[in-house]
C-alpha positions, -999 to +999 in steps of 0.1 A: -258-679-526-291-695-535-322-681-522-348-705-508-384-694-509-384-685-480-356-659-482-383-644-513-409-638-484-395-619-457-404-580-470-398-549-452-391-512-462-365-489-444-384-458-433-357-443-418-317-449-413-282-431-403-252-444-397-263-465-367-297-473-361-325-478-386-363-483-383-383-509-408-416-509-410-438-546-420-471-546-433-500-565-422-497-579-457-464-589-459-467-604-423-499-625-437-479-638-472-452-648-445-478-668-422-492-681-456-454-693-472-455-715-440-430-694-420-439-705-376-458-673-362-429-672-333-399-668-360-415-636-373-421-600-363-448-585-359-467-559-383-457-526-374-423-506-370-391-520-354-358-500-346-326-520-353-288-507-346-261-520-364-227-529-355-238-536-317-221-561-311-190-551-309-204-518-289-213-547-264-180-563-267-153-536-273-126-558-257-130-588-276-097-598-297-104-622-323-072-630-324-080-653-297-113-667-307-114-706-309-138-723-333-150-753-328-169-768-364-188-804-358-207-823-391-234-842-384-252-870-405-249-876-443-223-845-448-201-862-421-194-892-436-192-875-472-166-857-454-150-884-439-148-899-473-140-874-491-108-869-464-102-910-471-098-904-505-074-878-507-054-895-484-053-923-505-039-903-536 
């Protein structure tokens, strides 16, 4: 997957973890290289610690059967009609 540089900004360190839940702390100064990479104040957290818990959603959702999950994938724009031409074509052959 390619990184853009914004994916090189975001920083944080793990201070602490188990199996579920883990806190990560973010420095003033990684906070202020984000702000200065351009990266909208409101799509950030704050500096300062922040407890996470992984795997919640299916805590949240213990009935869920994917098995009967419907996607639904739309294209928009350019990669639409490259799409559709690219479908077209191999039609055609």
């Amino acid at each position: 997957m390619k990184k853009n540089k914004q994916d090189a900004i975001f920083r944080f360190g793990i201070v602490e973890e188990n199996d579920k839940d883990l806190i990560i702390e973010i420095t003033e100064e990684d906070y202020q290289k984000q702000i200065a990479a351009g990266i909208p104040e409101d799509e950030l957290l704050p500096a300062g610690f922040h407890k996470a818990r992984r795997g919640g959603f299916h805590e949240r959702h213990p009935d869920l059967s994917l098995e009967n999950v419907e996607i639904k994938i739309t294209k928009s724009g350019e990669n639409a009609a490259r799409s559709i031409q690219d479908d077209n074509e191999k039609k055609a052959a």
